[in-house]
C-alpha positions, 0 to 999 in steps of 0.5 A, a space after each residue: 230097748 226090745 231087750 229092756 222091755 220084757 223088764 217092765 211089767 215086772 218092775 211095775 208089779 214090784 212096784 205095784 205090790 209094794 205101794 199096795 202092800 204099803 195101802 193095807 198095812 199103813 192104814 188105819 182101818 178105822 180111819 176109813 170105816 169103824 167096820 173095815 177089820 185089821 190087815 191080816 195074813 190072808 188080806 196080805 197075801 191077796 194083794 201081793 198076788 192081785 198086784 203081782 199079777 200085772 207082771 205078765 197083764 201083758 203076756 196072758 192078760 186073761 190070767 192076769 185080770 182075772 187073778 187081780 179080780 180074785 185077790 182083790 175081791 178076797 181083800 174087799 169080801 173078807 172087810 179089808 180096806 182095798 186101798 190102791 187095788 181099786 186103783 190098780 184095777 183099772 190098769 189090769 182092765 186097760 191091759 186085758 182090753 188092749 192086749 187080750 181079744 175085744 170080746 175078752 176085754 168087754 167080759 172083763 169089763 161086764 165082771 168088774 162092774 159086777 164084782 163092784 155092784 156085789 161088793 157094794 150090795 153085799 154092804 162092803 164098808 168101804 164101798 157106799 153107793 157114790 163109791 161104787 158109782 165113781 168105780 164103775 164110771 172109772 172102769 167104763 173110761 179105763 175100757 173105752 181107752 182102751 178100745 180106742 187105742 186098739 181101734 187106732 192099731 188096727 186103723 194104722 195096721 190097715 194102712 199099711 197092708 194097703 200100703 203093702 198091697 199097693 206096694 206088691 202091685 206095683 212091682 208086679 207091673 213093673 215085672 210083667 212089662 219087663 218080662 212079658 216084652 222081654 221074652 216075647 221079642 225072645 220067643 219070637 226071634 229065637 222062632 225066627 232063628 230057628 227057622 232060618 239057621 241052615 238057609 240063612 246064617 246071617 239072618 239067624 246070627 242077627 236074630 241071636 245079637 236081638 236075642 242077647 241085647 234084649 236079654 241084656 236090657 231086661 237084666 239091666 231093667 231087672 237090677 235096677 229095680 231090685 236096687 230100687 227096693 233095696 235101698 233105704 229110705 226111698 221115697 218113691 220120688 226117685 225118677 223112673 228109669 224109662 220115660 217118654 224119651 226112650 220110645 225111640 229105642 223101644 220101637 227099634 228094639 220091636 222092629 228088630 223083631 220083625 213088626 215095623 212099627 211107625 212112630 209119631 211122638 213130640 221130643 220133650 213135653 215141658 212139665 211132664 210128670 215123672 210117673 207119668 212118662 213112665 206109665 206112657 212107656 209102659 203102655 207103649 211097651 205092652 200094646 206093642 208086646 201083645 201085637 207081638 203076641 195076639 195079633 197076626 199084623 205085622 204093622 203098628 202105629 204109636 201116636 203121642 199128642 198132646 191135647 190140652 194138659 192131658 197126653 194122649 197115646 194111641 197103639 193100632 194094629 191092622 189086625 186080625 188076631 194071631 190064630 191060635 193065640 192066647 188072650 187075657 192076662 194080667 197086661 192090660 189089666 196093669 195098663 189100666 191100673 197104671 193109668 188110674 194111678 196117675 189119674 188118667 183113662 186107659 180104653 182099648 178093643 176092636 175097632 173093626 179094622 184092628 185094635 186100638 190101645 188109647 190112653 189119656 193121662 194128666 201131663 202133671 200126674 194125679 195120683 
C-alpha cells in the first residue's frame, strides 16, 4: 500500500483538473450571472494549474496552496465562473493545515478569507455577500478539521514517546539489577582470588566456580531478556523470569560472596502479582548488591512478611560504609521506580545502627 501511495494526489489532481475543467467550460456563463464572461484560454489554463497543484498538496503543501490561490483568483478576478474551484479549495487549505506547519496553516487561512473578502468587495458576479459568507464559514470548518486531526497526531504521538520513554526505563532497570549484582559478586571474589591464589589454591579455586556460575546466571538472565524484546506480539503479561521463589538461591549466590546473610520469607503468598514478585526480588537483589558495594558489614538480613494485602520487605546491614566508597547511582533510584510502578513505597537510609531498605507493595499489584 506504501508503494501505491505516492499515486494518489496525482490521481486526485487528474481527476480534480478534469471535473474542474469540466465546471468551466460546460457552463453557461450566463446562466449564473449575465456578467460572468466566456471560458477563454487564460481561465482554462488557470484552473488546470490551480487543480493540478494538488498533485504534491502533500509534499509542498505551501506551494501547492498558494499556486491553487493563484490560479483560482485569476479564474474569479478576470469574470470566469470559478465553478468547482471553490470546492476544491477547501481541500488544498485542509491539506496545507495538515501537512505544512501550524502557523503556515493559520497564514493560509488568513489569505483565503482574504482573497474571498476581495473578490467579493471588487464585486466579482458570482460572489454576492451571502456567497462570500458561506466560503468563509467553509473555510473556517475546512481549517479547524484540520487542526483537530493534527491535535490528535500529536496527542497520539505523545503517547507513544511516553510509552517508549517507559519502555527504555524499564529495561534499564532490568539491566542495572543484572549487571550491577552480577559484577559486583565478580569484582569482589576476583578480589578475593586474587589475594589468596598463592596461600590458598582451594579458596581461590572456589572463588573462580562463584566467578563462572554468576557469570553464566547474568548471561542467562541477559538472553532471556533480549529474547523478551525481541519476540512479537509481547503483551507484557509474560511472567517474569525471577520471583519471590527464587530468594533462596539469590542469598546462596551472595553468600558464596563472603556476606552471610539471614533470610526470613514465606514459601508461596497466594494471589501474588507477577510484577510484583518480580519487583521484590529486584529489591533484594539491589540492597544486598550495595551492601556488597557501599558497606563495610559483612552481614545482612532479608525479612519478607506479610502485612494485610501489602508485602512488606526489610534489607539491614550493621553498617558502617565501606571506606572509600561510592554512593549514589541509579540503583535505589530504580528501586523506588519500580516500586511506584506497581504501587507501592520504597524508604531506605541510616537507621543509626545501620542501614535499612524497606519496601511496601500491594500483593495484587497496581500499577
Amino acid at each position: 500500500m506504501r508503494r501505491l501511495d505516492r499515486f494518489v494526489d496525482p490521481l486526485i489532481a487528474v481527476v480534480a483538473v478534469a471535473l474542474a475543467l469540466a465546471s468551466l467550460l460546460m457552463t453557461d456563463p450566463d446562466s449564473i450571472d449575465p456578467r460572468l464572461h466566456d471560458p477563454d484560454v487564460l481561465s482554462a489554463v488557470a484552473t488546470v494549474l490551480a487543480a493540478g497543484s494538488l498533485a504534491w498538496r502533500r509534499r509542498r503543501p505551501v506551494a501547492s496552496y498558494a499556486v491553487f490561490v493563484t490560479g483560482a483568483l485569476v479564474v474569479s478576478g478576470t469574470f470566469h465562473y470559478i465553478g468547482l474551484l471553490s470546492v476544491l479549495m477547501l481541500l488544498s487549505l485542509f491539506s496545507l493545515a495538515t501537512y505544512g506547519s501550524r502557523r503556515e496553516g493559520v497564514v493560509g487561512l488568513g489569505a483565503g478569507i482574504a482573497c474571498f473578502v476581495g473578490l467579493g468587495l471588487a464585486g466579482v458576479p458570482d460572489l454576492r455577500t451571502k456567497d462570500v459568507l458561506l466560503a468563509l464559514s467553509l473555510l473556517v470548518a475546512a481549517w479547524a478539521m484540520a487542526e483537530a486531526l493534527r491535535a490528535r497526531r500529536e496527542q497520539q504521538s505523545e503517547r507513544v514517546r511516553a510509552a517508549v520513554t517507559e519502555e527504555r526505563l524499564r529495561i534499564a532497570r532490568e539491566l542495572h539489577d543484572v549487571v550491577a549484582h552480577s559484577m559486583s559478586l565478580i569484582a569482589v571474589q576476583a578480589g578475593v582470588g586474587a589475594h589468596v591464589i598463592r596461600t590458598d589454591p582451594d579458596a581461590a579455586e572456589q572463588s573462580l566456580g562463584v566467578i563462572a556460575d554468576t557469570s553464566r546466571k547474568a548471561l542467562e538472565q541477559t538472553r532471556s531478556m533480549l529474547g523478551m524484546l525481541r519476540e512479537q506480539g509481547e503483551d507484557g503479561a509474560r511472567p517474569p523470569t525471577q520471583g519471590l521463589d527464587d530468594l533462596p538461591s539469590l542469598i546462596e549466590d551472595v553468600r558464596a560472596a563472603g556476606l552471610s546473610v539471614g533470610l526470613d520469607a514465606p514459601g508461596t503468598v497466594e494471589g501474588l502479582d507477577p510484577a510484583v514478585s518480580l519487583a521484590a526480588y529486584r529489591i533484594v537483589q539491589e540492597s544486598l548488591t550495595n551492601v556488597i558495594k557501599h558497606s563495610a558489614a559483612s552481614t545482612a538480613t532479608v525479612a519478607v512478611f506479610l502485612s494485610g494485602d501489602r508485602l512488606e520487605i526489610d534489607v539491614s546491614d550493621p553498617g558502617p560504609p565501606r571506606p572509600g566508597g561510592t554512593s549514589g547511582g541509579h540503583g535505589l533510584r530504580g528501586l523506588d521506580e519500580r516500586s511506584r510502578l506497581v504501587g507501592g513505597v520504597l524508604t531506605y537510609g541510616d537507621r543509626g545502627d545501620g542501614f535499612l531498605v524497606h519496601a511496601s507493595l500491594p500483593v495484587g499489584g497496581g500499577r
